[in-house]
C-alpha positions in Angstrom: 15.6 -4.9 -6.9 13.7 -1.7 -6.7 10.2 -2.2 -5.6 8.7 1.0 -7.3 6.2 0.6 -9.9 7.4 2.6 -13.4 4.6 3.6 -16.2 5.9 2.5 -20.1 6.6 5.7 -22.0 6.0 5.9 -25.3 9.4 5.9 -27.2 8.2 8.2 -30.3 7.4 10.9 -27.8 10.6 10.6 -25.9 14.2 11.9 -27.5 16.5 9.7 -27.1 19.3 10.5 -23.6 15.6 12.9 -22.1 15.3 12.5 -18.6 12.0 9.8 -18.4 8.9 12.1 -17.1 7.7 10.7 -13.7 4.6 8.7 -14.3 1.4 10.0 -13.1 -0.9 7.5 -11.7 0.5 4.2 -12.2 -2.0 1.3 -11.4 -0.4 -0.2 -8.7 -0.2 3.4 -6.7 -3.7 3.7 -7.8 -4.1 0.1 -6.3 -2.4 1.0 -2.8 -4.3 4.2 -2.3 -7.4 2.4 -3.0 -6.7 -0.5 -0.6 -5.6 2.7 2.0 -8.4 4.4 1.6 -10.8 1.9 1.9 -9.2 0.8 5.5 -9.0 4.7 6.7 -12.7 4.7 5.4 -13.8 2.3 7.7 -11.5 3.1 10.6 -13.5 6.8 10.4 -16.7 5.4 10.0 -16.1 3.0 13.2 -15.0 5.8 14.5 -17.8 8.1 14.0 -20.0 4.9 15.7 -17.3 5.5 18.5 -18.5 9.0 18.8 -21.7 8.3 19.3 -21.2 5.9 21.6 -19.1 8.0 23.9 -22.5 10.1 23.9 -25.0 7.6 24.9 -22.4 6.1 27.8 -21.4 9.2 29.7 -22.4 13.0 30.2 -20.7 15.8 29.1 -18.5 16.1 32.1 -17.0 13.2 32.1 -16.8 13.3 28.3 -14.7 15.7 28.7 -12.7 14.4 31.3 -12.3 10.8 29.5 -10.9 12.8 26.2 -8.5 14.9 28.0 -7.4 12.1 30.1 -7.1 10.3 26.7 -5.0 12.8 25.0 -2.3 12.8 27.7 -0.4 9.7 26.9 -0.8 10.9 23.1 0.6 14.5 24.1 3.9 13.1 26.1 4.1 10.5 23.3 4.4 13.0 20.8 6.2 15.4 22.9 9.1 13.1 23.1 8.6 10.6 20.6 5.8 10.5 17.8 6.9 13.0 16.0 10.3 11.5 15.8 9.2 8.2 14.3 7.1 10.3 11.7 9.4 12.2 10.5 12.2 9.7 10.3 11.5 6.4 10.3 10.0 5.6 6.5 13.1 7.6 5.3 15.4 5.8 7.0 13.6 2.1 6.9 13.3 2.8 3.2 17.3 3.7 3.0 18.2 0.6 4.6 16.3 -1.6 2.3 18.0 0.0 -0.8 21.1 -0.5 1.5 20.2 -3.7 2.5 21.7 -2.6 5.6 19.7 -5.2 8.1 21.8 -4.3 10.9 20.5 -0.5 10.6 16.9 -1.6 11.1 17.5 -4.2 14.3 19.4 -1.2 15.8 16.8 1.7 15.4 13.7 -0.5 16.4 15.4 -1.8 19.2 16.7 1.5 20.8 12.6 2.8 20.1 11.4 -0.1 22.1 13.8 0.5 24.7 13.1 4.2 24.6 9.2 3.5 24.5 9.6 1.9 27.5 11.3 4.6 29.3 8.9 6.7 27.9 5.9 5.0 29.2 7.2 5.0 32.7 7.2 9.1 32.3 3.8 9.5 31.2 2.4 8.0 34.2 4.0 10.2 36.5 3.6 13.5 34.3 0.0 13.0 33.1 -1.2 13.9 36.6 1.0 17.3 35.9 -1.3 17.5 32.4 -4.9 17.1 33.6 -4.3 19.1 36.8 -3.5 22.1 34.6 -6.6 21.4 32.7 -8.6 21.2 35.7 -8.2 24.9 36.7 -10.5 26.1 33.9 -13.6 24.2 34.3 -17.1 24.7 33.1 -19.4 26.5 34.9 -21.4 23.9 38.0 -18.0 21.6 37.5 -16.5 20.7 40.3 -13.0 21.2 39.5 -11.1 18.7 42.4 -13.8 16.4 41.6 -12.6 16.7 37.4 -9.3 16.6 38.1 -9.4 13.4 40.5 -11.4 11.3 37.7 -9.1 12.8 34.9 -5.8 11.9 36.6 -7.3 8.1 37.3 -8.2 7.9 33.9 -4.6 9.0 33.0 -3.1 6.7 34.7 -5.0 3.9 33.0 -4.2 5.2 29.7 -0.3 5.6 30.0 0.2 2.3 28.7 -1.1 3.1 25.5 2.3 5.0 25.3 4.0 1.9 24.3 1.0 0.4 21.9 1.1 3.6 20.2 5.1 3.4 19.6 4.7 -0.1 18.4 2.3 0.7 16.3 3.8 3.5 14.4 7.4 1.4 14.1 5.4 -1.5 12.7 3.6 0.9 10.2 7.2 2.4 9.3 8.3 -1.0 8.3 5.4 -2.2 6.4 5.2 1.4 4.3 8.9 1.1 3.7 8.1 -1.8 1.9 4.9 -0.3 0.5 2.8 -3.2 2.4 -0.1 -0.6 3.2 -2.8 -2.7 3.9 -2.3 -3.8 7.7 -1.3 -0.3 9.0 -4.6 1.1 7.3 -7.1 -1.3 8.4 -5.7 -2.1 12.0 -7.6 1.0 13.4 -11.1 0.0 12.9 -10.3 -3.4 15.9 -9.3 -0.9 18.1 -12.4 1.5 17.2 -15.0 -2.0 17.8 -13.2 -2.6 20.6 -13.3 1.0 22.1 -17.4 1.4 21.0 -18.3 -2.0 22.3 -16.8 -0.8 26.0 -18.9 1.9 25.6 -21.9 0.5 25.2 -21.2 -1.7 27.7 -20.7 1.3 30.1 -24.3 2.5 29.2 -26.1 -0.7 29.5 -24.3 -1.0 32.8 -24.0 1.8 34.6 -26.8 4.7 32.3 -25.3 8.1 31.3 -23.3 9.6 33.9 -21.2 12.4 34.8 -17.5 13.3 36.9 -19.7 13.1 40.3 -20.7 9.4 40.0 -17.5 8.0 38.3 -15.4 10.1 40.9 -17.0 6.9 43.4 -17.3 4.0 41.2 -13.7 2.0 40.7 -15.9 -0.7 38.5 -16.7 2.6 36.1 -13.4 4.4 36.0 -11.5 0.5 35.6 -13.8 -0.2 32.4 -13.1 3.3 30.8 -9.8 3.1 31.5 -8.9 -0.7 30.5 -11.4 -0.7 27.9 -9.8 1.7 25.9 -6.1 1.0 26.4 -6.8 -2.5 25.3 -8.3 -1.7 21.8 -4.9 0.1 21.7 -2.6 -3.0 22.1 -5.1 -5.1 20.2 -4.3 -2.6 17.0 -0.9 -2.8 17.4 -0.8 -6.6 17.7 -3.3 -7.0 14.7 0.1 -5.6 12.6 2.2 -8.9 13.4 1.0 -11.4 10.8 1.5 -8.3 7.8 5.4 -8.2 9.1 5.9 -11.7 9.1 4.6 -12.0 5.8 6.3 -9.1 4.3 9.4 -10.8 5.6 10.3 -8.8 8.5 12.9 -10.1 10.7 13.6 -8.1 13.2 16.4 -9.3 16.2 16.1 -7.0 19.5 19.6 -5.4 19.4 19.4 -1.7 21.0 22.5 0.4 20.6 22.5 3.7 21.2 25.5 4.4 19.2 24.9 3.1 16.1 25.2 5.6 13.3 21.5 5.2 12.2 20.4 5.9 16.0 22.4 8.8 15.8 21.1 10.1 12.9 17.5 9.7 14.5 18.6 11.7 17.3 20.0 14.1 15.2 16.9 14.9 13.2 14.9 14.4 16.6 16.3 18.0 18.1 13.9 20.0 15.8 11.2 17.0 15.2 10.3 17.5 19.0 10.1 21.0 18.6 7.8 20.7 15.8 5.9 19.0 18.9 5.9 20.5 21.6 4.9 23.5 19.4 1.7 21.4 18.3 1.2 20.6 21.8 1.8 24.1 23.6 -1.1 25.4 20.7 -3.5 22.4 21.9 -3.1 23.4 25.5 -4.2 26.7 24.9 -7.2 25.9 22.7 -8.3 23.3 25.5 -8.2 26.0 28.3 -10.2 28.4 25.9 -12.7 25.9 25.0 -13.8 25.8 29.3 -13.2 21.7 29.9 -16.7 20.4 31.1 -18.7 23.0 29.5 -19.0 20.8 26.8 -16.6 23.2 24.9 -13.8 20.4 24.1 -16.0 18.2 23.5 -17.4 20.1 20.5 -14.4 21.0 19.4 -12.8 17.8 19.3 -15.6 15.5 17.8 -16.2 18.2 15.8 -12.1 17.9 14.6 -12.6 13.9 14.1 -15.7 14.8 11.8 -13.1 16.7 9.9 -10.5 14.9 9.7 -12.9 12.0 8.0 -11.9 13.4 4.6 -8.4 14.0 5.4 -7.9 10.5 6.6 -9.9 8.8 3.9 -8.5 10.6 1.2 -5.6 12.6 2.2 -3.7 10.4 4.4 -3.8 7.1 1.8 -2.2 9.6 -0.8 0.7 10.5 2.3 1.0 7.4 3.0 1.8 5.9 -0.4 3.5 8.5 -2.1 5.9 9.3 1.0 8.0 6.1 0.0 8.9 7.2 -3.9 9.9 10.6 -2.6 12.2 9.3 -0.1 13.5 7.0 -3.0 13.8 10.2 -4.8 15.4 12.1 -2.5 18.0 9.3 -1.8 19.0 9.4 -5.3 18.6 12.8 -5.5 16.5 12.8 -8.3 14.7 16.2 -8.3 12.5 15.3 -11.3 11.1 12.2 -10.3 10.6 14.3 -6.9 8.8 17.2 -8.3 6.9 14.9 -10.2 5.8 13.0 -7.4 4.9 15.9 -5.3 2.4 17.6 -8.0 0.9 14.4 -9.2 0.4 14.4 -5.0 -0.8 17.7 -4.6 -3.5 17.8 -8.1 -4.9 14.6 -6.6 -5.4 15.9 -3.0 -6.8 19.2 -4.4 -9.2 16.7 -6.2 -10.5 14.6 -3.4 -10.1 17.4 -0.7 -11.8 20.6 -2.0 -15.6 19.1 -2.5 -15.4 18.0 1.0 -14.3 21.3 2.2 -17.1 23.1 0.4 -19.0 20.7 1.7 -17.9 21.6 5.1 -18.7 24.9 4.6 -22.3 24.4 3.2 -23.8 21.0 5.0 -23.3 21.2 8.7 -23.9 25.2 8.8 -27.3 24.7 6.9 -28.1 21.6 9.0 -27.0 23.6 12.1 -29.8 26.6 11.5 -32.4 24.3 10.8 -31.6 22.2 14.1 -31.9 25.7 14.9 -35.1 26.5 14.1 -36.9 23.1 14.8 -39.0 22.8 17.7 -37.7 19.6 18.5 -34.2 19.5 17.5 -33.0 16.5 16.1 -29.4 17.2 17.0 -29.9 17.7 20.7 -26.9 19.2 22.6 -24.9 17.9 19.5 -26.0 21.2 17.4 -22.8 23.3 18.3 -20.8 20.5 17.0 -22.2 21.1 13.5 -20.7 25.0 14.0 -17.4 24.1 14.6 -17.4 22.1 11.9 -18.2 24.6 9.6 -15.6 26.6 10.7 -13.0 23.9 10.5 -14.3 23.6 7.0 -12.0 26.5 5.5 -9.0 24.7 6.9 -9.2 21.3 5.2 -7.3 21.6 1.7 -4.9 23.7 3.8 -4.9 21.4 6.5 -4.0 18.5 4.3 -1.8 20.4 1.7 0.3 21.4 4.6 1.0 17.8 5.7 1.5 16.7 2.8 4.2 19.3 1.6 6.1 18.7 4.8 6.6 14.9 3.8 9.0 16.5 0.9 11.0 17.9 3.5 11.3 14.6 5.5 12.4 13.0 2.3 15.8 15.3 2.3 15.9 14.1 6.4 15.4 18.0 6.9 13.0 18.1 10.2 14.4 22.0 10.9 12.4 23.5 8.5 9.0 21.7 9.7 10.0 23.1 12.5 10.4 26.6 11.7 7.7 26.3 9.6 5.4 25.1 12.3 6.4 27.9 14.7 4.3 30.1 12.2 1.3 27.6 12.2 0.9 27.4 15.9 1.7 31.2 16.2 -1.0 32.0 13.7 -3.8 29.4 15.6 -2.7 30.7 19.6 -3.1 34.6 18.6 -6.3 34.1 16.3 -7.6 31.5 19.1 -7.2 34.3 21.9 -8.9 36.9 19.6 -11.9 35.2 18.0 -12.5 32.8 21.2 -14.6 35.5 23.3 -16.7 37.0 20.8 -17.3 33.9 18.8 -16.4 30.5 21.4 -15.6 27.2 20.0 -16.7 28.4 16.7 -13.4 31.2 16.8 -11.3 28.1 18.0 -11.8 26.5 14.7 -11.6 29.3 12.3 -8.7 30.4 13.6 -7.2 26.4 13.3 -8.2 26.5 9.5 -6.6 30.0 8.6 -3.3 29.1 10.5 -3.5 26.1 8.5 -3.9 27.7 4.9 -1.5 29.9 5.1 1.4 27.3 6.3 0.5 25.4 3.6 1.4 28.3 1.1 4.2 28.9 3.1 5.9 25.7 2.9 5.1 24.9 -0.7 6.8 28.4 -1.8 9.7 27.0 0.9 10.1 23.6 -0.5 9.8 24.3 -4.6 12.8 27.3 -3.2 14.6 24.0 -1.9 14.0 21.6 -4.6 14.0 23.6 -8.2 11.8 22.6 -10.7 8.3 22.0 -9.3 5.6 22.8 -12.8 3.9 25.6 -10.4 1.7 25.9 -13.2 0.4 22.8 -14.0 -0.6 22.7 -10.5 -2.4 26.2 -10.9 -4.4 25.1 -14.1 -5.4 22.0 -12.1 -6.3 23.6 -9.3 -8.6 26.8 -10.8 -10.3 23.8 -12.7 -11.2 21.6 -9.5 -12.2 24.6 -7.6 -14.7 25.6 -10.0 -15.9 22.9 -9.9 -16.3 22.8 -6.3 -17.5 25.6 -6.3 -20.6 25.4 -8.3 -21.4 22.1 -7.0 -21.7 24.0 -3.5 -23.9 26.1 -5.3 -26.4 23.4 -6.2 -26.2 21.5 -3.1 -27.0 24.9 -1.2 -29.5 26.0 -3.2 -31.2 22.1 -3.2 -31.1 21.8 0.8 -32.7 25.1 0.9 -35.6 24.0 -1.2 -35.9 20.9 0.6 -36.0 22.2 4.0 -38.0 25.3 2.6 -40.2 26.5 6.1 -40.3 23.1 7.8 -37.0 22.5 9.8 -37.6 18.4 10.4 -36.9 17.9 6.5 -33.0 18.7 7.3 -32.0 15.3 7.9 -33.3 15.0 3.9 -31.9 17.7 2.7 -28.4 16.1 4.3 -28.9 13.0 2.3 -29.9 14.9 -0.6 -26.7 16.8 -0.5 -24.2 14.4 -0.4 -25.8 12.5 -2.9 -26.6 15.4 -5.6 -22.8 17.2 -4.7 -21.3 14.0 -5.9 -23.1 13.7 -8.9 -22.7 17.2 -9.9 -19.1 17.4 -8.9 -17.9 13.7 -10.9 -19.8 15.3 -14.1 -17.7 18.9 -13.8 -14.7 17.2 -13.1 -14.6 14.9 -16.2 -15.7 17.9 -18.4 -13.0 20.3 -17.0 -10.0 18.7 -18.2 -9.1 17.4 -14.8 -8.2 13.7 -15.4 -6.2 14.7 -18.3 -3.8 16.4 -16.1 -3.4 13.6 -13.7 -2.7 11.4 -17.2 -5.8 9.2 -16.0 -7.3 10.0 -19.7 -4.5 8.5 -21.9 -4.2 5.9 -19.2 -7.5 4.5 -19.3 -7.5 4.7 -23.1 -3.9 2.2 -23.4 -6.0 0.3 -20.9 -9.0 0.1 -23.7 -6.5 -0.4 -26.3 -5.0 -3.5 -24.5 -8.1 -5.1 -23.8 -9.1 -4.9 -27.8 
């Protein structure tokens, strides 16, 4: 029996032989995006303490060095694999359990654990390739054999993670198939304690140092390296007890020729283009960026603060609404589909759009007041507050776009990601090329959040083309309403922070507080009086709920 939740309808309002409306909220989606969210809340705020801590252990240079080094075995995963497993596993986990085809599931996660073997094998003998290309745009007063030396060591002790990381994403297929979401979410934040305690136990140990030191100290480059691949395995094995009580039983039988196999490697052509896309557009922005300038540093913690929102909000709302569209799709039910998609898309424009005004009006208000202070409290950390302001623009694109391309998944149609994707990372390498000298890191991220936007428009307009029927307007109404909203709260918050901080620059951290505090408020009291929550249903819903209660 189905395991998909399905709202009561009222029977007077409903002719008789109507398709049933999709349901908006029901409480036990509401229930799985709360228990998502809450875990992705945590697993950003660990991993903003992670952040940190990577600051106080090491120096820029070898910041940098330990990220890109980092990203490698993510990169060839990805490349090859990752975005495979994305795009097809839920879909196809969630076909065999309507199936009951256990024979499909053995086969497919076997051949991926075969395969992530293999894989991991070829990431440590390419990411030496990786961070020597890296390497031959260094900061100025870098040493560039002395960057590249440390980065390919640290490669080499991350490649491993090649193999958590594939585990990790087949064990969170499984568990979302059968909408267990609670595991996958919350197994992040072990690895993020695990990763901050190493570094703090780098700075007790050895003080802040940079490429020149490490380059001679195995006892340094051993604990960054071994440190962080074990928080890795430690979230991936953290999953085990979730699968054994959602009654996965899995038996290791690779084969290659299985018709579900094939099928992965079917949709896997244009999945790993998608990739290596993503990848060839990363490359670029981290040899514009100038590695050990501090340049990709900025820009990537600067990318983690933004992708707190996204993550805490957007990615629970993925997560649990990509199993009813693949349900949807499999029984080709456009209605329930387009249902799904613009209950998905009012709720994200909800959550997502304060934070991005928020984006645009906190850290680039904090950053001239860090600015202007003769002691500034941010330190060498101020240019991060920049970049995030221009990432800022990005984020309802940023999130919209991901979201949308989960409805192509759904139909197990990874060629138009792709092509779709072609224009994102076209959009990002021409903009990053052009904005990068007059503006630096700053340029990076505005021209991220623009390529962003406008694939998001793109592949909506694509995918309601595909899939007829999608209430365009209801999803306009909704979204004028929540965007006036966000926009006047921005307003306040702006004007608020400027009064605070008014001619003496140490009140900023304050004014922060203040912000996030008075943009709430503001922002829940426009919401409920613009006729928001009655589009979502969450109105009539919570007055049955009153009613039942009496």
């Amino acid at each position: 029996m189905s395991d998909v939740s399905v709202e009561p309808v009222d029977e007077a309002e409903t002719p008789e032989n109507a398709p049933t409306p999709p349901s908006p909220v029901g409480r036990r989606l509401m229930r799985d995006n709360l228990s998502v969210a809450a875990g992705t809340a945590l697993s950003r705020v660990t991993g903003v303490a992670r952040i940190l801590a990577l600051g106080f252990a090491v120096k820029t240079s070898l910041a940098d060095a330990y990220l890109l080094a980092n990203n490698t075995p993510n990169i060839i995963y990805e490349l090859i694999l990752g975005g495979v497993l994305t795009a097809t596993l839920v879909p196809m986990f969630t076909g065999h359990l309507e199936d009951g085809d256990d024979d499909a599931t053995n086969a497919v996660v076997s051949t991926t654990v075969v395969a992530l073997v293999a894989l991991t094998l070829v990431t440590a003998a390419a990411a030496p390739l990786l961070i020597a290309m890296y390497g031959t745009n260094t900061g100025e007063g870098v040493d560039a054999d002395v960057f590249r030396s440390v980065g390919i060591r640290l490669s080499l002790l991350f490649a491993p993670q090649v193999l958590g990381y594939g585990l990790m994403a087949v064990g969170s297929a499984l568990l979302n198939s059968r909408k267990r979401f609670f595991a996958a979410a919350w197994a992040p934040v072990l690895n993020n304690v695990i990763v901050t305690a190493m570094f703090v136990a780098v700075g007790v140990m050895f003080g802040s140092r940079g490429v020149d030191y490490a380059d001679g100290n195995t006892g340094l480059m051993l604990l960054l390296g071994l440190g962080t691949t074990a928080g890795i395995f430690a979230m991936t094995a953290s999953l085990w007890p979730a699968l054994r009580r959602a009654g996965v039983r899995l038996r290791f039988r690779p084969d290659f020729r299985h018709p579900s196999v094939r099928k992965a490697l079917t949709l896997s052509g244009w999945t790993i283009g998608y990739v290596v896309a993503n990848q060839v557009a990363a490359a670029v922005v981290n040899l514009l960026a100038e590695p050990g300038s501090g340049g990709v540093r900025d820009y990537q913690f600067a990318f983690m603060f933004f992708q707190l929102p996204h993550g805490l909000l957007a990615v629970s709302l993925m997560t649990t609404f990509q199993p009813d569209l693949a349900r949807a799709a499999a029984r080709d039910d456009p209605a329930t589909f387009n249902g799904r998609l613009l209950v998905g898309l009012q709720l994200l424009a909800l959550l997502i759009l304060p934070a991005a005004i928020g984006y645009l009006v906190l850290p680039g208000t904090l950053s001239a007041a860090n600015a202007g202070a003769s002691n500034p409290p941010l330190g060498t950390f101020g240019g991060i507050a920049d970049v995030l302001s221009g990432f800022g623009l990005g984020l309802v694109g940023f999130s919209a776009y991901l979201f949308i391309l989960r409805g192509f998944y759904a139909y197990k149609d990874t060629r138009t990601p792709f092509l779709l994707n072609l224009v994102e990372n076209a959009i990002n390498i021409v903009l990053a090329v052009v904005l990068v000298g007059r503006f630096g890191v700053w340029g990076l991220a505005w021209s991220y959040a623009i390529a962003y936007s406008v694939a998001a428009v793109l592949s909506l307009g694509v995918l309601i083309h595909r899939v007829p029927g999608f209430d365009v307007g209801a999803l306009a109404r909704s979204l004028v309403r929540v965007a006036a909203a966000a926009l006047a709260m921005g307003l306040v918050v702006w004007l608020a922070m400027q009064a605070i901080i008014g001619d003496d620059a140490e009140r900023f951290w304050a004014a922060g507080v203040v912000g996030v505090v008075l943009g709430v408020v503001v922002y829940g009291g426009l919401v409920l009086v613009s006729g928001v929550p009655s589009d979502l249903g969450l109105t009539r819903r919570f007055s049955r709920g009153r009613h039942a209660r009496r």
